[in-house]
N, C-alpha and C positions, 0 to 999 in steps of 0.2 A: 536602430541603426546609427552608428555613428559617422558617416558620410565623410571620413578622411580624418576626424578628430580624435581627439584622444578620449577615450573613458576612463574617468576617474569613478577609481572604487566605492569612495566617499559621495559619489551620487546613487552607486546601487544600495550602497547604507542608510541613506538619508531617505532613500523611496520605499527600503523596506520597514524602517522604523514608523512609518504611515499606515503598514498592514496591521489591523488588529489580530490576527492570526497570528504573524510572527511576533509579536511581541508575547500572547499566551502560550507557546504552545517553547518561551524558552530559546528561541534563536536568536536573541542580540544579547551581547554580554550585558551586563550590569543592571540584566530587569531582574524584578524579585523574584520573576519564574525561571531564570538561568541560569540563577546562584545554587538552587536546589536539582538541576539538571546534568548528571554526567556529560560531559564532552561526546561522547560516542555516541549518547544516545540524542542529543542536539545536533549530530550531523546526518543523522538516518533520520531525522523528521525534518531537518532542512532539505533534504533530495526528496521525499515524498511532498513537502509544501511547493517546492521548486516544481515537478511535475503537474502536480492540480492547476496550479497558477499558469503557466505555460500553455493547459490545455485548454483552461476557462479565457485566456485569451484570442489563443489560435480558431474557438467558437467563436468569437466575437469577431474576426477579422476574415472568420470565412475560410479558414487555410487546417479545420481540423482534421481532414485528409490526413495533411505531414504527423502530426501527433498518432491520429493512431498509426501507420502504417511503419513509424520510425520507434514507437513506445508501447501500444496498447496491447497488452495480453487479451483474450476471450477464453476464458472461461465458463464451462456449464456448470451450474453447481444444481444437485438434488438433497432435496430434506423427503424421508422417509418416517413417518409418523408410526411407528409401532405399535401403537396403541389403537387407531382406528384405519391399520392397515391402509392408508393412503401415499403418495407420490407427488410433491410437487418438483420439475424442474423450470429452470430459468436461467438465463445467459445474465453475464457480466463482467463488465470490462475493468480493467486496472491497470495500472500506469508501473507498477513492481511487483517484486516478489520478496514476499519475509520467509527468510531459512526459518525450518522450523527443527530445530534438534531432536532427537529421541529420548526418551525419558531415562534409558538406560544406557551408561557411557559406553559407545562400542566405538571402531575406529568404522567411517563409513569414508568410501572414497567421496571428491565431490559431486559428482556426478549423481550418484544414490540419491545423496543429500537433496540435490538440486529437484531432480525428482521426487522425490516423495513431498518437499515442498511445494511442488507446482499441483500434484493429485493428493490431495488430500481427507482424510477423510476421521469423524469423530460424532461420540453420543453424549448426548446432553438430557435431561428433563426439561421441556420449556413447553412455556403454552401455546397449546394448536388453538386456531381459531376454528377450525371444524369441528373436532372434535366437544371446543367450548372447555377442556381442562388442562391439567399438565400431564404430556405424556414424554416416555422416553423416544427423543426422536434421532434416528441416525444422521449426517449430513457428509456429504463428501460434494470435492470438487475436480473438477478434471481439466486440463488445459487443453483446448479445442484450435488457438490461433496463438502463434509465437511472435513478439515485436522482430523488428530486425535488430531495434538495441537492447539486447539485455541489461534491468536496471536491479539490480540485487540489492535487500537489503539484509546483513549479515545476523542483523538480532543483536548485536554487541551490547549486553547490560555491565561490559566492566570495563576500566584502563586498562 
């Protein structure tokens, strides 16, 4: 809170060159991680650092109510194990949403898009811990609670 005074930029700079997150992950210019980092893709992990951070404090002050009810997706996601015909589901929360493109260039309205990134669904080989090997497992996820703020993130890997 700045109680009538002015905020200088130069202290949100100053306080985030203190997180060791943001200096890895590429968000202040002139670190070795930022020089090798597209622009685009340093501002879609800055709004995703920006929200963690946000919500890891608003736990701490007791006020994460506002975070989720203003930010938090819920999400159900299932892994289907094909190999020893099992089912796990489980909830999960998250602060965005990453568009996920089609592999095949079609023209999709936004809306589609939007959707089929919020349910999604893919098969993988990975190892089951019941089963004890690698099997082919399905997973999809489906959106169960919508924030009030929509936080997109577009996938941009180019200028």
């Amino acid at each position: 809170e700045s109680k009538g005074e002015t905020v200088e930029p130069r202290n949100f700079l100053r306080t985030l060159r203190q997180v060791k997150e943001a200096s890895a992950l590429g968000l202040l210019e002139g670190t070795e991680s930022s020089r090798d980092t597209r622009l685009s893709v340093r501002i879609q992990s800055f709004c995703r650092f920006i929200l963690q951070h946000l919500s890891k404090e608003n736990i701490r002050s007791g006020a994460q109510d506002m975070m989720r009810k203003h930010f938090e997706f819920g999400w159900e996601r299932r892994r289907y194990c094909m190999g020893g015909r099992h089912m796990d589901t489980y909830q999960k929360p998250g602060m965005s949403v990453q568009l996920s493109y089609p592999r095949e260039r079609r023209k999709l309205k936004f809306a589609e898009l939007l959707e089929s990134s919020l349910n999604t669904e893919e098969t993988n080989r990975v190892w089951c811990e019941k089963c004890a090997t690698y099997c082919i497992t399905k997973k999809s996820s489906s959106l169960k609670k919508a924030p009030l703020m929509l936080t997109i993130n577009a996938e941009i890997k180019s200028e």
